[in-house]
C-alpha positions as CSV (number, residue, x, y, z in Angstrom):
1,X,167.9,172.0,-172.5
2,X,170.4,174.3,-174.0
3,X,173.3,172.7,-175.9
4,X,176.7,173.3,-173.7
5,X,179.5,170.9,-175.2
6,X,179.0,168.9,-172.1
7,X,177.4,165.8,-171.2
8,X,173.8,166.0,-170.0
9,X,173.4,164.6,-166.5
10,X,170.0,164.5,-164.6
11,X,170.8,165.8,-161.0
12,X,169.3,162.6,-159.8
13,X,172.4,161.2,-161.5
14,X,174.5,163.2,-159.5
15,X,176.4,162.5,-156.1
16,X,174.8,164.0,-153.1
17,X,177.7,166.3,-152.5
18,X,177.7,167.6,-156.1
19,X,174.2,168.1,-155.6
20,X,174.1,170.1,-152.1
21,X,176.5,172.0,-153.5
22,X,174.4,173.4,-156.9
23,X,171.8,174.2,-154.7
24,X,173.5,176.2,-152.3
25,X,175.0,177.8,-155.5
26,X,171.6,178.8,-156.3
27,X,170.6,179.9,-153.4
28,X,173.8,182.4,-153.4
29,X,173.6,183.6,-156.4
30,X,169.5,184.4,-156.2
31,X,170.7,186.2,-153.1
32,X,173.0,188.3,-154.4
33,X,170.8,189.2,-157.5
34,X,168.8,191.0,-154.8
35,X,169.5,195.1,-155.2
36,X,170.9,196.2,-152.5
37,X,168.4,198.3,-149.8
38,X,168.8,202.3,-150.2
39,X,170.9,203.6,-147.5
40,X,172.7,200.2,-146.7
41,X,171.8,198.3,-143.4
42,X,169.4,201.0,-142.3
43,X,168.4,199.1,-139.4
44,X,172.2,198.6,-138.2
45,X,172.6,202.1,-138.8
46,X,169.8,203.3,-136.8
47,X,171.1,201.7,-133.6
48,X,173.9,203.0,-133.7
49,X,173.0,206.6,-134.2
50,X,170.3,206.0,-131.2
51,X,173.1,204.3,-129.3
52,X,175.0,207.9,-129.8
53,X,172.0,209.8,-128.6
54,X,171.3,210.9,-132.2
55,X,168.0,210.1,-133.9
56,X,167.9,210.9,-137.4
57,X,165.3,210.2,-140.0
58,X,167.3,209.1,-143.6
59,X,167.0,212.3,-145.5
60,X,168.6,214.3,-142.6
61,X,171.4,211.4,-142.6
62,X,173.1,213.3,-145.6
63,X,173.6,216.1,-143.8
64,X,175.9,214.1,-141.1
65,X,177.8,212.5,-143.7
66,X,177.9,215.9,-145.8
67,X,179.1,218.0,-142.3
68,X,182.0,215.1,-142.3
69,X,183.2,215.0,-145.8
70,X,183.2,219.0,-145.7
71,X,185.3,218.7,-142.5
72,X,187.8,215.8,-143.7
73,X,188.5,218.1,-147.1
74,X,188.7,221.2,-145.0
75,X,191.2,219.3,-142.8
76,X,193.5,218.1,-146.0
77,X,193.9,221.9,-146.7
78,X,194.7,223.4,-143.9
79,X,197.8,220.6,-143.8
80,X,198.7,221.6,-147.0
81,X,198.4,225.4,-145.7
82,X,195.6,226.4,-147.9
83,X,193.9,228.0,-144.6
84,X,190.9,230.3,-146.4
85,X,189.5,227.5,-148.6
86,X,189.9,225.4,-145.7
87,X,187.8,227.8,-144.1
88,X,185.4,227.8,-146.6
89,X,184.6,224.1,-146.3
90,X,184.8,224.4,-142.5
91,X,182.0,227.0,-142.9
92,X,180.1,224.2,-145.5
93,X,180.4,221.6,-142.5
94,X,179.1,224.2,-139.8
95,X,176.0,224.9,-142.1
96,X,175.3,221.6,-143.0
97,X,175.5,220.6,-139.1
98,X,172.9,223.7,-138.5
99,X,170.4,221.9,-141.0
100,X,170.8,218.9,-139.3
101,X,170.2,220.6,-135.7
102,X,166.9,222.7,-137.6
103,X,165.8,218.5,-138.4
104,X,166.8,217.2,-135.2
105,X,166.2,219.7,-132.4
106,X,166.5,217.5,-129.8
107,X,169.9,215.7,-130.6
108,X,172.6,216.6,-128.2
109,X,175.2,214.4,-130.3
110,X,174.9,217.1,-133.0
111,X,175.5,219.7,-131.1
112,X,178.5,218.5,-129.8
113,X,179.6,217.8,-133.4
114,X,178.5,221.6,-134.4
115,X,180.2,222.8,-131.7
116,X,183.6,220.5,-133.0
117,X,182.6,222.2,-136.0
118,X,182.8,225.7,-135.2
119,X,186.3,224.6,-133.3
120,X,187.9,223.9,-136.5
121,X,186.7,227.0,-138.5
122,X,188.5,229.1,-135.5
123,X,191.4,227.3,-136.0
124,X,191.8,227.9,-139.6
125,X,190.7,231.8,-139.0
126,X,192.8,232.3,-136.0
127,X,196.1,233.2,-137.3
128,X,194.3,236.2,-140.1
129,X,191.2,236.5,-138.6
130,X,191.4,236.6,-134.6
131,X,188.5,238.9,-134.4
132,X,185.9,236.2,-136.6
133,X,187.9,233.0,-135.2
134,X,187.0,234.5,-131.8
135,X,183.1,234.1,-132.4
136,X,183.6,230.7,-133.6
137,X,185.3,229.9,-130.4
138,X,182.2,231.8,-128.3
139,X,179.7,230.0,-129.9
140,X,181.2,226.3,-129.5
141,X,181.8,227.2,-125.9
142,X,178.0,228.3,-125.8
143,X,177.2,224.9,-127.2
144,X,179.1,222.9,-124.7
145,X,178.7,224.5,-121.7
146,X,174.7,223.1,-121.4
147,X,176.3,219.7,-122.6
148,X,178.9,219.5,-120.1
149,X,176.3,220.3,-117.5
150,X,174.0,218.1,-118.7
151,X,176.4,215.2,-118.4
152,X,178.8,215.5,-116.1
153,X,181.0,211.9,-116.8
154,X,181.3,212.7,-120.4
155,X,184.9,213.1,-120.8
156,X,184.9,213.8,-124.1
157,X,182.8,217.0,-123.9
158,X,184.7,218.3,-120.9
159,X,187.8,218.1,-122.8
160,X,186.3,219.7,-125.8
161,X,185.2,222.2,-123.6
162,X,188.1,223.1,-122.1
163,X,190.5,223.1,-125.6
164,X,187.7,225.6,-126.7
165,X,188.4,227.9,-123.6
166,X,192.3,227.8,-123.6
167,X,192.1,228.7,-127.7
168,X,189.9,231.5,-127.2
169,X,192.2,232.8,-124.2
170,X,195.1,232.6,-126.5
171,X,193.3,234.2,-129.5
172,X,192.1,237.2,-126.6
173,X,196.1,237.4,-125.3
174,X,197.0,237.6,-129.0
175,X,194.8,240.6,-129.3
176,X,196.2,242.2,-126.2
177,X,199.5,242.3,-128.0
178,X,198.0,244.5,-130.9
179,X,195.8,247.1,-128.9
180,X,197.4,250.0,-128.6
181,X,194.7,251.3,-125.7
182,X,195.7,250.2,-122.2
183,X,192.4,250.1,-121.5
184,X,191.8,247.5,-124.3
185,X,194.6,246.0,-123.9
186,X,193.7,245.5,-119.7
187,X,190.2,244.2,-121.2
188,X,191.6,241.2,-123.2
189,X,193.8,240.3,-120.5
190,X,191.3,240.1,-118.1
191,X,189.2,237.8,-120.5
192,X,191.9,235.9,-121.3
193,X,192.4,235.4,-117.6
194,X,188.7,233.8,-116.7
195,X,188.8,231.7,-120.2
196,X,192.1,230.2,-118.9
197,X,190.5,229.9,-115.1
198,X,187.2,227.7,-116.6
199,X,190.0,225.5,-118.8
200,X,191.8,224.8,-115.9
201,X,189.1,224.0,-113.7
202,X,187.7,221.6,-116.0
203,X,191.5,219.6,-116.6
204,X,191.5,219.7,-112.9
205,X,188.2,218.4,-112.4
206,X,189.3,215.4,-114.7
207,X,192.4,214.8,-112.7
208,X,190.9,214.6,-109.4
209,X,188.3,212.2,-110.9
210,X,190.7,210.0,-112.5
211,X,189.4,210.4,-115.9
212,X,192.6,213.1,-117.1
213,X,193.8,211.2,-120.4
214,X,197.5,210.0,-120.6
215,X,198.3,213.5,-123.1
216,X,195.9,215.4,-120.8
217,X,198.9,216.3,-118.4
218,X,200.9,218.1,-120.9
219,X,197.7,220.6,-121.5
220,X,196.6,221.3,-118.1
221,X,200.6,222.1,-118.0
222,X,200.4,224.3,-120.5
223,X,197.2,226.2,-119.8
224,X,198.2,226.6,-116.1
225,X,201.8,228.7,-117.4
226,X,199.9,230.2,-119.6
227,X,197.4,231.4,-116.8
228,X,200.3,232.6,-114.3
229,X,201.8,234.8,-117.1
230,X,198.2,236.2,-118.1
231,X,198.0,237.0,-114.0
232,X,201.4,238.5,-114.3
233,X,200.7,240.6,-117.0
234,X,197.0,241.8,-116.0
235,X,198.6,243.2,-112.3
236,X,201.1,245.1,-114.3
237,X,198.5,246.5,-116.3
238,X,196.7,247.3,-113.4
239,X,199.4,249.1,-111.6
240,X,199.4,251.8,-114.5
241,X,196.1,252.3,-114.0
């Protein structure tokens, strides 16, 4: 037995309390000597990704986390008004979510998540790049519509869907104040009319279900003006003509 300065004492010396609690001592600390298991609680992790209606193998795991750390930087410069390397990391999280959907084909949670993704790049483009921030908009509409469809009770998707719709109608009612062709100018209008038509079908749809969110009254609000000038403005238009 190593010399310790102290007293040597069999354990059979030793009250029972004092010698429960060694043993549970060393059964902690063998426990904890363990190395940890690659990926943490892999099981745990599993079910809730399944629970999500993602299933995702570990390797393609790094892409989720990736697509979010890319999208929580992105969103810390675009509050600090940095919008074009905001946009660059916004376009990081879009590709790293189009890796995980080449992995998981068949997972409908990431493609909500792309499609979230593609919302934030056409916010950060919007207000110097309408043209570009447009397609972002198009193709996250062209992601949730089949979602949206597909389940019908998911409020969170309808909403998404229908913030995607209004956005792009603003970005197209934007461009209608540039054109200088009344023609082109008529064209946007007209789009900008049916995007804010679906967006306000959809907060309605949620209202007459019950399932409109306490903030959702203030958009539905909004997107309805907005409609009733767009209407204004594409039957002037269309008197010129």
């Amino acid at each position: 037995m190593p010399n310790t300065g102290l007293p040597s004492t069999s354990i059979a010396a030793l009250p029972t309390r004092t010698r429960t609690i060694r043993r549970r001592s060393s059964t902690c600390h063998s426990a904890k000597a363990k190395p940890d298991p690659p990926w943490g609680n892999w099981a745990r992790r599993r079910k809730h990704w399944s629970c999500c209606g993602a299933s995702y193998s570990r390797p393609s795991l790094i892409y989720h986390h990736l697509a979010n750390s890319y999208t929580r930087l992105a969103n810390c410069l675009l509050d600090s008004g940095d919008r074009k390397v905001a946009a660059e990391y916004y376009r990081k999280a879009v590709n790293a979510r189009l890796t995980l959907a080449e992995k998981s084909p068949g997972s409908n949670w990431n493609r909500g998540s792309l499609a979230e993704c593609y919302t934030n790049l056409a916010k950060a483009l919007g207000p110097d790049n309408p043209g570009d921030a447009l397609k972002q908009y198009n193709k996250a509409i062209e992601l949730l519509d089949p979602l949206t469809a597909a389940d019908r009770s998911n409020v969170t998707v309808r909403i998404a869907l229908a913030d995607a719709l209004s956005n792009a109608a603003r970005l197209h009612v934007q461009m209608a104040g540039r054109d200088e062709e009344p023609s082109t100018r008529l064209e946007d209008w007209n789009r900008a009319k049916s995007f804010y038509e679906r967006s306000l079908g959809l907060w309605l749809e949620l209202e007459r279900t019950g399932k409109l969110p306490p903030d959702g009254n203030v958009a539905m609000n909004n997107v309805r003006n907005e409609l009733a000038r767009c209407n204004d403005s594409v039957a002037k238009l269309q008197q010129v003509h």
